[in-house]
C-alpha positions in Angstrom: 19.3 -5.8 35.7 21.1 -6.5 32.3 20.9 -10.0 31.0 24.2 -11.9 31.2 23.1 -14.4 27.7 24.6 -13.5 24.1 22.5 -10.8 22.1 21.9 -14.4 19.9 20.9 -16.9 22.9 18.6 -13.7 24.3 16.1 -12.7 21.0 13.0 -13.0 22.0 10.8 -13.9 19.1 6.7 -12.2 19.4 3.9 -14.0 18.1 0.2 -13.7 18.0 -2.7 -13.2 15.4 -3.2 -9.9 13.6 -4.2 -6.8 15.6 -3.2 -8.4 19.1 -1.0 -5.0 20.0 2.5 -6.9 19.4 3.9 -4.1 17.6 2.9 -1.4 20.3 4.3 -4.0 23.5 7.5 -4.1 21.3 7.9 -0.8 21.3 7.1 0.0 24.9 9.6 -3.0 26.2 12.2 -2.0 23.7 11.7 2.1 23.9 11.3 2.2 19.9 8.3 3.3 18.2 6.3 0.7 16.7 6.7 0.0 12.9 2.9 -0.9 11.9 -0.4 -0.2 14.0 -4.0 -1.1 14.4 -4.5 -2.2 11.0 -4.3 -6.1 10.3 -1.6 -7.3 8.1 0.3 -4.2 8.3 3.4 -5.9 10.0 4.6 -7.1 6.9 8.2 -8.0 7.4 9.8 -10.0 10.8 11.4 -6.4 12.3 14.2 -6.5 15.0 14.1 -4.0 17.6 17.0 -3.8 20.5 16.7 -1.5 23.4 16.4 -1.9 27.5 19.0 -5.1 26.6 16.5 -6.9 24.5 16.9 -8.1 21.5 13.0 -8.5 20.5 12.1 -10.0 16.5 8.4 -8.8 16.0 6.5 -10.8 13.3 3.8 -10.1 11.4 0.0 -11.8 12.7 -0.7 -14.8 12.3 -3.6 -15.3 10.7 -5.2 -19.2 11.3 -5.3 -21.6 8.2 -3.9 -18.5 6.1 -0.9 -19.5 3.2 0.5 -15.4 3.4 3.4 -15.3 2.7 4.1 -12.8 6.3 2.2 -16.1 8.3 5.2 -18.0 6.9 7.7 -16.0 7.9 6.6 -15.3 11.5 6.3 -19.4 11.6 10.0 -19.6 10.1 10.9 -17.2 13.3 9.0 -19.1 15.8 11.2 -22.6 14.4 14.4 -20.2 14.7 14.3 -19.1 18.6 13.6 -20.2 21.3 12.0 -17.9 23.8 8.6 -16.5 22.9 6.6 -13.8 24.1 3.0 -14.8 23.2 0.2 -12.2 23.2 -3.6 -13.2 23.1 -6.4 -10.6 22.7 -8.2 -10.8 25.9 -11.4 -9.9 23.8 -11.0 -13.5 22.3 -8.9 -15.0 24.2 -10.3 -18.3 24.4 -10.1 -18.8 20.8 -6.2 -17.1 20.6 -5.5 -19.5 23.1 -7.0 -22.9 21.4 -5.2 -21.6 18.4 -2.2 -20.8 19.2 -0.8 -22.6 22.4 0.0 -26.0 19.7 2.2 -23.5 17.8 5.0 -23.0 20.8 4.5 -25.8 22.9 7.4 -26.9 23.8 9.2 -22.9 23.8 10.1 -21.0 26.8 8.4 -17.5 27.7 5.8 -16.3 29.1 2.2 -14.8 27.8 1.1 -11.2 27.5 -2.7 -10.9 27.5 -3.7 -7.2 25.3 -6.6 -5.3 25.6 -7.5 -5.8 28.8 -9.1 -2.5 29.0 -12.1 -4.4 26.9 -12.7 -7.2 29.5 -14.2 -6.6 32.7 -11.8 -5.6 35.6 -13.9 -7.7 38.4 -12.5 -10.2 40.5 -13.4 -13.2 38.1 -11.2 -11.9 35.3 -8.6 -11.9 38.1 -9.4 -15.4 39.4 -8.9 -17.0 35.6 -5.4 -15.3 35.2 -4.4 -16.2 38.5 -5.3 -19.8 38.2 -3.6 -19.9 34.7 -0.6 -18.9 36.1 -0.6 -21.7 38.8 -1.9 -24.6 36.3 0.7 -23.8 33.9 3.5 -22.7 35.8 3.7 -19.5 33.1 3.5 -15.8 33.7 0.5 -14.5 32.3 0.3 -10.8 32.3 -2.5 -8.7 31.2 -1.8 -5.4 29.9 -3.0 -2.3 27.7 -0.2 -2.6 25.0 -1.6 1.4 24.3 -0.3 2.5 28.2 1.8 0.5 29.3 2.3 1.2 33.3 6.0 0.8 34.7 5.0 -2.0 36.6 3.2 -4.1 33.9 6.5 -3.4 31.7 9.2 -4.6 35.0 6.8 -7.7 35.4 7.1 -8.8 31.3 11.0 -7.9 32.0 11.6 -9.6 35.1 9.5 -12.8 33.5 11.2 -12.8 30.6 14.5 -13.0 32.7 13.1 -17.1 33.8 10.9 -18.1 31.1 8.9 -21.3 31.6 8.2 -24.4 29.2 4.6 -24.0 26.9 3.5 -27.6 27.9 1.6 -29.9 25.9 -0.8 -31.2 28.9 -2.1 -27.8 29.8 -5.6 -27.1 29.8 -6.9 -23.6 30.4 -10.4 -23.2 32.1 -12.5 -21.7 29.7 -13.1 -17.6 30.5 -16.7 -17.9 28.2 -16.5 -14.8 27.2 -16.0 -13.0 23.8 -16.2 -8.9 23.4 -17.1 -7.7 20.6 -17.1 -4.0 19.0 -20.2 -2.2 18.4 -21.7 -2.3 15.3 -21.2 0.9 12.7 -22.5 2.1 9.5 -20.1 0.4 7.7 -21.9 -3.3 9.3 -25.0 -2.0 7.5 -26.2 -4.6 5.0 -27.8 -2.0 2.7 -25.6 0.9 2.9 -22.1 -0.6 4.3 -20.9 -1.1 1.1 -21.3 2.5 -0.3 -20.0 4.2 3.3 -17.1 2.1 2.7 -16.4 3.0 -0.7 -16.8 6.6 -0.2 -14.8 6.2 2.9 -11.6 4.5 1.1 -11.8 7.2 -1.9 -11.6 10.0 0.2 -8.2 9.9 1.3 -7.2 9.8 -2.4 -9.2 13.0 -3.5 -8.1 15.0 -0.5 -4.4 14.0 -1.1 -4.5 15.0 -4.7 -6.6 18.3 -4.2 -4.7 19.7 -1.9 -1.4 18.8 -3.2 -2.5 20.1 -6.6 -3.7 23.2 -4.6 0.0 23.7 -3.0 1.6 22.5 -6.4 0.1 25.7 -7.9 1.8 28.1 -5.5 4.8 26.3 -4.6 5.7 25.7 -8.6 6.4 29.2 -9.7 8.5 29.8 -6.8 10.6 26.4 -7.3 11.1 27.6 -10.4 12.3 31.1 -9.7 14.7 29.9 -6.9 16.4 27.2 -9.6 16.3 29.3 -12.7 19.7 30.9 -11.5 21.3 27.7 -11.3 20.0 26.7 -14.6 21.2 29.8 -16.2 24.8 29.2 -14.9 24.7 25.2 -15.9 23.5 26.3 -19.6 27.3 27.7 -19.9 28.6 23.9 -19.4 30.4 23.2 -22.7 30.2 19.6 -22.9 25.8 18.6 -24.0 25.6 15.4 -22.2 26.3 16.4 -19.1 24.4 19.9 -19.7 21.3 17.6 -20.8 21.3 15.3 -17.9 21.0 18.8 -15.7 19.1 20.8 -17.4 17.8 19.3 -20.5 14.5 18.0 -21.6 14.9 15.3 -19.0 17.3 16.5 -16.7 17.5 16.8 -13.2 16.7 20.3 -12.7 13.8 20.3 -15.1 11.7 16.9 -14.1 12.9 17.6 -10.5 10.7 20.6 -9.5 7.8 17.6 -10.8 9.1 15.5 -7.8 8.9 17.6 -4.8 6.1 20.0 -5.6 3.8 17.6 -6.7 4.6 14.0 -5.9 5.8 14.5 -2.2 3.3 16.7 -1.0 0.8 13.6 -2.5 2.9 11.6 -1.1 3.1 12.3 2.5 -0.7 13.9 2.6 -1.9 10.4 1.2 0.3 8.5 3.9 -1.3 11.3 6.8 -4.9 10.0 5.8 -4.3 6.4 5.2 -2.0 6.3 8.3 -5.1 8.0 10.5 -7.4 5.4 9.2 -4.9 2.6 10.3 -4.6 3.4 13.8 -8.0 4.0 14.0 -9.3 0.5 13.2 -11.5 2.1 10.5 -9.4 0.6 7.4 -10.4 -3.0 8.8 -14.2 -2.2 9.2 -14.2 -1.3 5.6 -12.1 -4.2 4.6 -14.8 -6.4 6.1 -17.4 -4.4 4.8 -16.0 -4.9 0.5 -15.1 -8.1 1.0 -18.7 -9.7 -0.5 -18.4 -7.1 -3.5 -14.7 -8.4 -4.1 -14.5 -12.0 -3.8 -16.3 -12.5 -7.5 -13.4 -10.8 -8.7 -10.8 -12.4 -7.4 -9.9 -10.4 -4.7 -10.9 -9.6 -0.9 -10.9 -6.5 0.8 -8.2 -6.4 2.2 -6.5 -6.4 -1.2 -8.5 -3.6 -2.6 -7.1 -1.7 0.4 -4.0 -2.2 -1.0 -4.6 -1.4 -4.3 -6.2 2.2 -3.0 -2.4 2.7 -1.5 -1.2 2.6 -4.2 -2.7 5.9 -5.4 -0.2 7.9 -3.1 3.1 5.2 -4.3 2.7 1.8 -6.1 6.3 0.8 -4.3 5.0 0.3 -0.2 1.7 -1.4 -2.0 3.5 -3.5 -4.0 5.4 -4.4 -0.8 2.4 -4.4 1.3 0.9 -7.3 -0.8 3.4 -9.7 1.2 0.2 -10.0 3.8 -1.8 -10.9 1.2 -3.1 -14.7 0.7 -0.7 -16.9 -2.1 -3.7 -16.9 -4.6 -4.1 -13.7 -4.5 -1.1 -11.7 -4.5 0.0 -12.3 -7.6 -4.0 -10.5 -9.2 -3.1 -7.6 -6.4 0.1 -6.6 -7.8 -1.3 -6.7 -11.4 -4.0 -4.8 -10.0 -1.9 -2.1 -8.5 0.2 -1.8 -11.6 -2.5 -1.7 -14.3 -5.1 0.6 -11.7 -3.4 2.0 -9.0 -2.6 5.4 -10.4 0.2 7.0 -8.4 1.1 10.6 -7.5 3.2 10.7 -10.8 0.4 9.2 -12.9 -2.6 11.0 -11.3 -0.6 14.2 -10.8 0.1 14.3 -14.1 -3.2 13.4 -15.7 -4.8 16.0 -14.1 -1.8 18.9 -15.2 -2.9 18.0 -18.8 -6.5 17.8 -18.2 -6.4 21.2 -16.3 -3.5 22.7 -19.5 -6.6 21.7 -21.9 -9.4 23.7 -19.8 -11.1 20.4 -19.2 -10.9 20.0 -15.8 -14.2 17.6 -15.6 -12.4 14.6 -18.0 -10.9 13.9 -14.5 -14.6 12.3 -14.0 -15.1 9.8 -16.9 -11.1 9.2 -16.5 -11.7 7.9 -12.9 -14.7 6.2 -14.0 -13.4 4.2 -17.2 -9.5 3.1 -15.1 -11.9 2.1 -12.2 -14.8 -0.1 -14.7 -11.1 -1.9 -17.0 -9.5 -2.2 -13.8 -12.3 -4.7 -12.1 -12.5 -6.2 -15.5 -9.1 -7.1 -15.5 -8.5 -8.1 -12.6 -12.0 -10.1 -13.2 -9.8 -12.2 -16.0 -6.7 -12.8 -14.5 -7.5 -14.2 -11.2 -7.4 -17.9 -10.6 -10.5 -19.5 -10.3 -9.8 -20.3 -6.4 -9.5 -16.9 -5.7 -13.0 -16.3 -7.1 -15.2 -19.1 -5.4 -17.9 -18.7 -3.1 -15.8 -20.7 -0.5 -13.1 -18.2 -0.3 -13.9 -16.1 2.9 -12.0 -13.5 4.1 -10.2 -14.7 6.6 -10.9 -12.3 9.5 -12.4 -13.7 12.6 -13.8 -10.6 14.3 -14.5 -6.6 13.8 -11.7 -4.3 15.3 -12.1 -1.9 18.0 -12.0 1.4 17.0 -9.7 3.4 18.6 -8.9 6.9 18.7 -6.0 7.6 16.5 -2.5 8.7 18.1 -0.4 11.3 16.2 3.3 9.0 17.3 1.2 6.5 15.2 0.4 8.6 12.5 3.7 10.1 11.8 5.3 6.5 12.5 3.2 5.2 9.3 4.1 8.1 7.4 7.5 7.7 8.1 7.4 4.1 7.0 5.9 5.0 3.6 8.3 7.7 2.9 11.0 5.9 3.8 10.2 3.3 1.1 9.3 6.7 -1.4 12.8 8.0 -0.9 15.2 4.8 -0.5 13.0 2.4 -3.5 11.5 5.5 -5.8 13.8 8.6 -5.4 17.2 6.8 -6.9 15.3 4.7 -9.4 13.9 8.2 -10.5 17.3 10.0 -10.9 18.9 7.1 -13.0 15.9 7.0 -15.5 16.2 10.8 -15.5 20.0 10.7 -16.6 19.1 7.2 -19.1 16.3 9.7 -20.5 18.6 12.5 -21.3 21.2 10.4 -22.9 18.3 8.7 -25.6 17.3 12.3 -26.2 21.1 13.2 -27.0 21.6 10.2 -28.7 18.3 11.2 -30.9 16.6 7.8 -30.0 13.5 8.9 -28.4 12.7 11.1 -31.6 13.1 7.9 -33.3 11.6 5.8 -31.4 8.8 8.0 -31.5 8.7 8.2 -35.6 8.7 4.4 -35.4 5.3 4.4 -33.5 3.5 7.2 -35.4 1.6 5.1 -37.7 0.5 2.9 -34.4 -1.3 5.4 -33.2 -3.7 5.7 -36.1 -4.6 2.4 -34.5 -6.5 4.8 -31.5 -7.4 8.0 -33.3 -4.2 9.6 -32.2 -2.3 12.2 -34.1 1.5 11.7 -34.4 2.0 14.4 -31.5 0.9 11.1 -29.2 3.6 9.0 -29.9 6.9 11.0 -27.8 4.7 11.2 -24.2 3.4 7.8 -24.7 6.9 6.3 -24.7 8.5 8.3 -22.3 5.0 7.7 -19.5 6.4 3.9 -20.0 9.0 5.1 -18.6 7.7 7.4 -15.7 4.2 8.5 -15.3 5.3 12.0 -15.0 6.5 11.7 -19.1 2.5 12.2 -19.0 3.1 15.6 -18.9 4.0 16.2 -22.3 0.5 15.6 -23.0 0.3 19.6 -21.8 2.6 20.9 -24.5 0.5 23.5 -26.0 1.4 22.4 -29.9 0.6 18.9 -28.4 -2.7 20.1 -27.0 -3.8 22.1 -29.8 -4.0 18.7 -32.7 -5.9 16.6 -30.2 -9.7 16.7 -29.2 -11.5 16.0 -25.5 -12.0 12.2 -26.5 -8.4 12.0 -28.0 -7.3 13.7 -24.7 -8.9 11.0 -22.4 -7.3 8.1 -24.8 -4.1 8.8 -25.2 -3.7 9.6 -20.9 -5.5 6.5 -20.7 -3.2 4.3 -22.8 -0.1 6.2 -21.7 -1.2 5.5 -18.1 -1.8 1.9 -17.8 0.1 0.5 -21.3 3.0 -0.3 -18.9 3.8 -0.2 -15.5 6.2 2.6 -14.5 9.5 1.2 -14.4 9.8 1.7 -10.4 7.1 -0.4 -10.0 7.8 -3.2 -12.0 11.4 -3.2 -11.2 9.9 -3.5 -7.6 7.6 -6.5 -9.0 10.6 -7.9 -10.1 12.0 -7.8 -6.6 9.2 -8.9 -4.8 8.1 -12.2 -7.5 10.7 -12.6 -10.1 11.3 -10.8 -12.9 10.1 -13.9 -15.2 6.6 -12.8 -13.8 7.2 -9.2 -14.0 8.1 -9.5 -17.7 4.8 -11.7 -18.3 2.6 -9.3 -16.0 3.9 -5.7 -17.9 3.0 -7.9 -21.7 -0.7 -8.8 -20.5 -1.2 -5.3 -19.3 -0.2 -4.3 -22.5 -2.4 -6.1 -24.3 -5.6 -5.8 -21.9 -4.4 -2.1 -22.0 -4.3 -1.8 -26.4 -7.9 -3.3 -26.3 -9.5 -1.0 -23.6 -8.0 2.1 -25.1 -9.5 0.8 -28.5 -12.6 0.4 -27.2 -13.0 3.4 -25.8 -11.5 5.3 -28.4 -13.4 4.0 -31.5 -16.4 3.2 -29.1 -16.3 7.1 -27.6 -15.7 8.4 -31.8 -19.1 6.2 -32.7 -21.6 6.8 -29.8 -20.3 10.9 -30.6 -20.8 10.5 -34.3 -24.7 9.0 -33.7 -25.4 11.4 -31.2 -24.3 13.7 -33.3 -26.6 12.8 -36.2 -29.1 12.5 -34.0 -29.0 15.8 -32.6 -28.0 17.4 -36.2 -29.5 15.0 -38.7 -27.8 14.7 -41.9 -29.7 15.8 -45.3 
């Protein structure tokens, strides 16, 4: 039976902590797929979903004591409406009660108790419920957000129809339980720590490899199929627009870049990291970097976020909203200066692979990974790095067994972001890159910079990719020009795809910065990850020239 209240007076606003199911009960009451899944902090926006004649607003976890920026916002929500559908973990559910019951007393609605396939299904459990819903005069209905039954989802319905007054006086009678997950590898003190790491890279090297691996087949035949077009735009009379097309820069030649290398990346990245949310298994090995993090000024959750970045540095940028005020700020510096996208990474290995030296990939990894933790060591505020700051996570997640509508809805999410935040940005600097190499002004920029890099060992050849990878990662590429190739060495190689890489963020990313902060910080974030970036590069250029030079005397001693 429809409700008869405005679409205003009937929004129904969902809160609970992190990883309680909301986003799966929203979906099953609303007949929408759920936007995030069993990976905490992955709600990171208040989402509006209307279906069955609900109007439902589902808001990111709350996470107790925690400044996040998503906490805020599901509070502001809570103040805005209402009605309110609260879920409690049944695992914990003692503690989600304590803890959140002061939050909406004084609300209508009703309580959804999740997980209920955890807690024992005797009588007892029964008894408690039953007796909470006499004490209280609420609805309490326990439930398995995962499968939903037809009756458990006409009972939150019908109750939702006659919500009932949160009141200050009532006490629950304790349940005295608490369930927790089994123990894994990740848990071991020893060991954790390297299972987790492993773990959290893996995605990234399977994404790459087999992306590279289709990017090697499907890049002849993309260009084949377009080279027919590109013949018939090189008859345009008129060079501007006939450079934006076809150019150096155009659309048809940086294009076939895009979606034979970047997407594939892309959407295998979002498969793998997608299969990890839903299982739990991101949050096991959140907990399990934590200690290695914290002296740098970061937790593991933030790391996690840092490691999405790999497949786009857009959806990690906006993923930071869940992460703690004193920290998001370091995150997103971390994700711009480290984080190397599908662009950047793509790229870097093109040129590696053009110069028949497949295995820089190695010390490459190794030297962005040890500046990265450096500088993210210097830039973090000293209450990010005390001893005090624990990771806010009260418990380990269940593991689950991952769904593939879950999946697929997490890809989704992150392509969405790739296509509607990346995709356009990439076109305009495509078409502002063709006019500055009509207009001459990249060759000059380019002379202008020659004698800087003599600063790193560089030859002049440097100076036309390294302007144009501050401008997309993919300008990386030039790198692989054979005349390019043929005046630079395997040390000179690493430098200048080092410096090109993490000078400056992409302009996607900090324009996204900009977005997210303001672009006062995004201006002072890209000039101290230019300068940490100059004095890296110079250390491992002249420090890479000097240990070869001695171990070359040592192995061929001078006369």
């Amino acid at each position: 039976m429809p409700l008869l209240t405005s679409p205003a007076q009937r929004s129904i606003v969902v809160i609970g902590k992190e990883n309680t199911g909301k986003s799966q009960l929203v979906a099953s009451l609303t007949g929408c797929l759920p936007y995030s899944i069993n990976f905490r902090g992955s709600t990171i926006a208040c989402d509006t979903y209307v279906g069955g004649g609900l109007t439902v607003v589902d808001t990111p976890g709350i996470l107790y004591r925690s400044d996040r920026v998503t906490t805020q916002a599901a509070l502001a929500q809570l103040e805005a409406h209402d009605t309110v559908l609260l879920v409690i973990k049944a695992t914990h559910i003692d503690e989600d009660l304590a803890d959140l019951w002061p939050l909406v007393v004084g609300k209508r609605g009703i309580v959804v108790i999740t997980f209920w396939d955890k807690a024992s299904q005797a009588g007892f459990t029964q008894q408690i419920v039953q007796c909470w819903d006499q004490t209280s005069n609420l609805t309490f209905i326990p439930v398995d957000a995962r499968h939903l039954t037809s009756a458990q989802h006409h009972d939150i319905r019908a109750a939702l129809q006659e919500p009932t007054i949160f009141s200050p006086e009532w006490q629950p009678i304790p349940t005295g339980w608490r369930i927790e997950p089994r123990p894994t590898v990740l848990e071991h003190p020893q060991f954790g720590w390297l299972v987790a790491i492993s773990l959290l890279l893996l995605p990234t090297l399977l994404a790459v490899g087999v992306a590279n691996s289709f990017a090697a087949v499907a890049d002849p035949l993309m260009q084949m199929l377009i080279q027919p077009l590109v013949d018939i735009l090189a008859n345009i009379p008129l060079s501007l627009p006939r450079e934006m097309l076809i150019g150096r820069y155009g659309l048809l030649t940086m294009g076939p870049l895009l979606w034979v290398w970047a997407v594939p990346t892309v959407i295998l990245y979002a498969l793998c990291l997608g299969t990890y949310k839903a299982s739990g298994l991101v949050e096991r090995i959140t907990v399990a970097l934590h200690p290695l993090l914290r002296p740098l000024g970061l937790s593991g959750r933030d790391l996690v976020r840092v490691v999405m970045g790999f497949g786009c540095n857009v959806p990690a940028v906006i993923s930071t909203r869940a992460c703690s005020s004193c920290a998001r700020k370091t995150c997103m510096s971390a994700i711009a200066f480290g984080s190397a996208c599908s662009y950047q990474f793509g790229a870097t290995l093109a040129v590696f692979s053009a110069a028949h030296r497949p295995s820089l990939v190695i010390p490459y990894l190794g030297y962005l990974t040890v500046t990265t933790l450096i500088y993210t060591r210097l830039i973090a505020p000293k209450s990010a790095r005390s001893r005090h700051n624990r990771l806010m996570i009260e418990h380990r997640t269940f593991l689950e067994r991952p769904r593939w509508a879950t999946i697929w809805r997490e890809t989704q999410g992150t392509l969405h972001q790739f296509f509607t935040s990346a995709i356009p940005i990439f076109v305009a600097i495509t078409l502002i890159a063709s006019l500055l190499d009509e207009l001459s002004l990249l060759t000059a920029a380019a002379s202008i910079i020659h004698p800087l890099m003599q600063i790193f060992r560089l030859p002049a050849e440097a100076a036309l990719p390294m302007i144009l990878a501050s401008i997309r990662k993919d300008g990386l590429l030039l790198f692989a020009e054979p005349e390019t190739l043929s005046a630079l060495t395997p040390l000179q190689i690493l430098t200048g795809v080092y410096l090109a890489g993490v000078l400056l963020p992409c302009l996607v990313t900090a324009l996204t910065i900009a977005r997210e902060q303001s672009l006062r910080f995004a201006l002072a974030l890209m000039g101290r990850q230019a300068i940490m970036a100059t004095c890296f590069s110079l250390i491992l250029a002249w420090g890479g020239y000097w240990c070869s030079s001695a171990l070359a005397n040592v192995v061929f001693p001078l006369p």
